[in-house]
N, C-alpha and C positions, 0 to 999 in steps of 0.2 A: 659422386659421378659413377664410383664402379657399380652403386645399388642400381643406380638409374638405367644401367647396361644391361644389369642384369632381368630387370622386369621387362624391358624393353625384350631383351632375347624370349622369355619366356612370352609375351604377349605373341609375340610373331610366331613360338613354335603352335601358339593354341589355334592361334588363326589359320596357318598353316592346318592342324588336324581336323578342325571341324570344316575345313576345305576340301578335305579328303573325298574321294570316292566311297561313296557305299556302297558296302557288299551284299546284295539283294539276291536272295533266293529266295528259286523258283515266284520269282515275284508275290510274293506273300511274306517276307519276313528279312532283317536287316541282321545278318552275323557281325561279332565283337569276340574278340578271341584277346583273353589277358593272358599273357604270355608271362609265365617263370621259370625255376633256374627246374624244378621237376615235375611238372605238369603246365595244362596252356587249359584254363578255361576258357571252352568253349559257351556262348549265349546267344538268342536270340532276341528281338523285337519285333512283334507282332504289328509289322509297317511295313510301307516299303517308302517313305519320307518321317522328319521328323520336327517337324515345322512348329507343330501343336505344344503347348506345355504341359504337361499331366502327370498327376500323381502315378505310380508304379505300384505293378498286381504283379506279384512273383509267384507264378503258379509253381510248386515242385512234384516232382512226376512222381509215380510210382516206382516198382523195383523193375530190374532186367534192363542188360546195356542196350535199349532199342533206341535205335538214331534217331534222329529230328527228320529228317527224311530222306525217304525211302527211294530208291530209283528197280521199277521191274523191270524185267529185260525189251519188255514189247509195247509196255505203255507208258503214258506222259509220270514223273516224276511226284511221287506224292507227300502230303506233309505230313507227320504224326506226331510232332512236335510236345511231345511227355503228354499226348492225347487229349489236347486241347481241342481237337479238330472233332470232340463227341460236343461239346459245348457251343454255344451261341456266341463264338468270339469278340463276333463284330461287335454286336454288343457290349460287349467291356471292352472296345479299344474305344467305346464315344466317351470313356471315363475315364479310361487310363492307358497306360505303355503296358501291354501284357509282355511281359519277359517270362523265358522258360530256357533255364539251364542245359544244354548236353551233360549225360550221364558219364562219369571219368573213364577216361581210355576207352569212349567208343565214338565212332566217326559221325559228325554231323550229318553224315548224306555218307550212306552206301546199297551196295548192288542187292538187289533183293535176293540172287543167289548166295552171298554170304551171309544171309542169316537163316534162323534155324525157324520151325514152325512158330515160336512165338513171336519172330522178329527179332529176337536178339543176335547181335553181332557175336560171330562165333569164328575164330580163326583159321579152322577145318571146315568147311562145311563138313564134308562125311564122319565127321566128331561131331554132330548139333549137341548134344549135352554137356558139352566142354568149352566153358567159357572163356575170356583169354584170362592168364595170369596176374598181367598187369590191372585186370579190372577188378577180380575178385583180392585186391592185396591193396585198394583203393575204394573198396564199396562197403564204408562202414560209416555210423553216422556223425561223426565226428569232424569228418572229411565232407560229407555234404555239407553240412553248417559252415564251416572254415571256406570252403570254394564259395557257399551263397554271399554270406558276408561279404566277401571281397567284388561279389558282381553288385552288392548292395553300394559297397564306399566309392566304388567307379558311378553308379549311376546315379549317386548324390551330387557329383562334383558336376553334373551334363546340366547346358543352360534351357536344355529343353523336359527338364525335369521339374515338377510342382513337388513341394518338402510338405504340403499341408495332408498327405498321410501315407501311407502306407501299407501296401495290404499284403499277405502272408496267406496262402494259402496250399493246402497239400490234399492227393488222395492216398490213401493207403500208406505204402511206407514212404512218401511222401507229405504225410500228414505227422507222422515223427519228427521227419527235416525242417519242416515247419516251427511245429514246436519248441527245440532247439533254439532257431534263429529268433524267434517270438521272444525266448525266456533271458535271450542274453543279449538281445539286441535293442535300443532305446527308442530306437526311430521306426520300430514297427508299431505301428495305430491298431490293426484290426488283423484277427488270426482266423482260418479259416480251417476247419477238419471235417475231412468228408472219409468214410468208409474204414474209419482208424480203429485198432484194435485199444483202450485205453490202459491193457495189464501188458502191452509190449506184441512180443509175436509166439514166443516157444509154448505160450500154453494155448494157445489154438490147436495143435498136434494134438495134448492132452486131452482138449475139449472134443477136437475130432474123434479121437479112438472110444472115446465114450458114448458119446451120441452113434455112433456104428455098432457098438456092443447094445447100446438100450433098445436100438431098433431093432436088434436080432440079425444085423448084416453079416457080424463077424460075433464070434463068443468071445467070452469075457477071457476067459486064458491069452488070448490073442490079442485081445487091447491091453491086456497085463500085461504081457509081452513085447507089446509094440511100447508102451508110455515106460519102461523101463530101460529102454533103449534110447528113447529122447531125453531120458534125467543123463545115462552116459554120455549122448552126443554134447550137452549142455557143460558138463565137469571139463570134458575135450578143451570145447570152447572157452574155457577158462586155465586151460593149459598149454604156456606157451610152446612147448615142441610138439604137440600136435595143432598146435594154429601156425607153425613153418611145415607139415608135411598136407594141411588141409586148409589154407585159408581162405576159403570161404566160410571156414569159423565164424570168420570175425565178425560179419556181418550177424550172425544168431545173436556171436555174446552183445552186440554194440543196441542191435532192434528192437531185443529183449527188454531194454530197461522202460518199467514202469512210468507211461505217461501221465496218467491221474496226479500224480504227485508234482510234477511240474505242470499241470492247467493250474494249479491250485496257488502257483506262486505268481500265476502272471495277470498283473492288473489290468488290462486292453477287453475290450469287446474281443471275444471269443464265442466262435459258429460251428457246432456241429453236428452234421448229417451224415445219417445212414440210411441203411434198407434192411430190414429187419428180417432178412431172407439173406442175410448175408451172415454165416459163421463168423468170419473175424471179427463183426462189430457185435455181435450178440451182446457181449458187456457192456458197450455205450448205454443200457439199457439202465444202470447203476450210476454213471456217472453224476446225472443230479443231486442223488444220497449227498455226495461229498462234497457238493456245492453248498446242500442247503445246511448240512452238519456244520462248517467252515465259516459260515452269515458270507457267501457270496454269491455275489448278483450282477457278475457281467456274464454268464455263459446265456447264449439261445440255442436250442436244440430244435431239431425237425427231425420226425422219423420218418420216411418214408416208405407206410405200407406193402409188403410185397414183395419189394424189390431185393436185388439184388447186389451183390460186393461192385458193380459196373453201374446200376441204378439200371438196369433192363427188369422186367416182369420176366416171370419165369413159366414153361409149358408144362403142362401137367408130367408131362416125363423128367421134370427137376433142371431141364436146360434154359439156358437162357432165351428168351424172345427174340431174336437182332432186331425184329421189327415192330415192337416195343421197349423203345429207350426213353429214359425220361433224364439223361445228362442236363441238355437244355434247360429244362426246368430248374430242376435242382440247382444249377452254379446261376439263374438267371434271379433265382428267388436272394442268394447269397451276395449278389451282386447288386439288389436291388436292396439289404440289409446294410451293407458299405454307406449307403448314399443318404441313409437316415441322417 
């Protein structure tokens, strides 16, 4: 009798929740906030009902605490949603639930006057280089896998979720967090890496000062110089009392590790694109080596001519195009890869 009560109470609480009102922003997306005892993930859904049954695309954003959207002072409310809004959305919600994480300790919706030129939430504004404490003492990758997972085992248990796959996908250092979740997680089907460094992040600095020194921008003393100073910020990063008087350390030490070696362990359909006009992924250019080295044969790669770390063409003056972007394409090709 008392089990009978007890199932009984629990059907009635579920009925009760999925009776609930949804919380629909700016009409374009459904917030989900999992609330714990020191942090409250924040998510969205790329919806604004939830009728349909479909497999889940977890897009993970790049770096920098930038909201989900944006409010300017003088115009309507906008979405940027970890920059899904360069993509063909629509298009992957006729496939799936696109979910997309809020960035830890940063506000899903804030004033475009608190944040700084790149959009990042910043506690001062007249500080824009000063990110909050609480963000940079939570932005390391360990923590983004740990918060996805857990928006993963919630959106398992939702009756408007299809279990027959799963998609994983990241740009940049977001294509780490991916990673991560791909290597330790069962129930992801298909990984997606777009713009990813595969030796980590601190040797791009390296690779930068060099390529400056061979082009004659800067002399070689002076990339001697500078790359000797990134081997010390790097020791720092691995020393815990300067990762309590600087940590944003932790984020170097935690980026930095070597992704090559974990694509190498994961058995799933694995996708990755760049732009060959992009420094950080210069080295994707190697990664097949160690595919073909290892007898493995799930990776598909696309390069994308030209472009750049955003997938824009570039103007003769080395700046981005705004008015050649090829996002669309790129995540629409990746998406039509899933569906094979």
């Amino acid at each position: 009798m008392q089990k009978l009560q007890i199932t009984l109470i629990l059907f009635i609480f579920t009925q009760l929740n999925f009776a609930q009102k949804l919380e629909i922003i700016n009409n374009q997306a459904i917030l989900f906030s999992l609330k714990e005892k020191k942090d409250t993930i924040n998510f969205i859904v790329i919806d604004t009902k939830l009728e349909e049954k479909k497999p889940i695309f977890l897009f993970c954003q790049g770096s920098l605490p930038i909201p989900l959207f944006i409010k300017p002072e003088k115009e309507e409310m906008w979405m940027y949603g970890g920059g899904i809004t360069n993509f063909d959305f629509a298009e992957i919600k006729k496939h799936y639930h696109l979910i997309v994480i809020s960035m830890p300790e940063t506000p899903v919706i804030a004033n475009e006057k608190d944040l700084n030129s790149s959009f990042s939430y910043v506690p001062d504004p007249s500080e824009p280089r000063a990110l909050s404490l609480a963000y940079e003492q939570a932005d390391y990758l360990e923590n983004y896998e740990s918060r996805a997972n857990k928006v993963i085992h919630f959106l398992q248990q939702q009756k408007w979720v299809d279990h027959s796959k799963l998609i994983v996908a990241g740009h940049s250092q977001g294509s780490k967090v991916a990673t991560l979740i791909a290597l330790n997680n069962k129930k992801v089907t298909h990984l997606g890496l777009f713009s990813t460094n595969p030796f980590g992040r601190i040797d791009q600095l390296l690779r930068e000062e060099r390529k400056a020194a061979e082009s004659k921008a800067i002399t070689w003393e002076t990339a001697d110089k500078n790359m000797e100073e990134t081997y010390q910020m790097y020791r720092d990063a691995y020393t815990p009392d300067s990762v309590k008087v600087k940590p944003y350390l932790l984020a170097w030490k935690s980026f930095s590790r070597p992704l090559v070696n974990d694509w190498l362990k994961i058995k799933i359909p694995t996708y990755l694109a760049y732009g060959t006009n992009d420094t950080t992924a210069d080295l994707c250019d190697l990664v097949p080596l160690f595919y073909i080295q290892n007898s493995k044969n799930n990776l598909t790669y696309k390069r994308y001519l030209g472009l750049d770390h955003n997938f824009y063409e570039r103007k003769e003056n080395g700046q981005p195009d705004y008015d050649k972007e090829h996002w669309p394409e790129v995540m629409t090709n990746f998406v039509k890869w899933t569906l094979k």
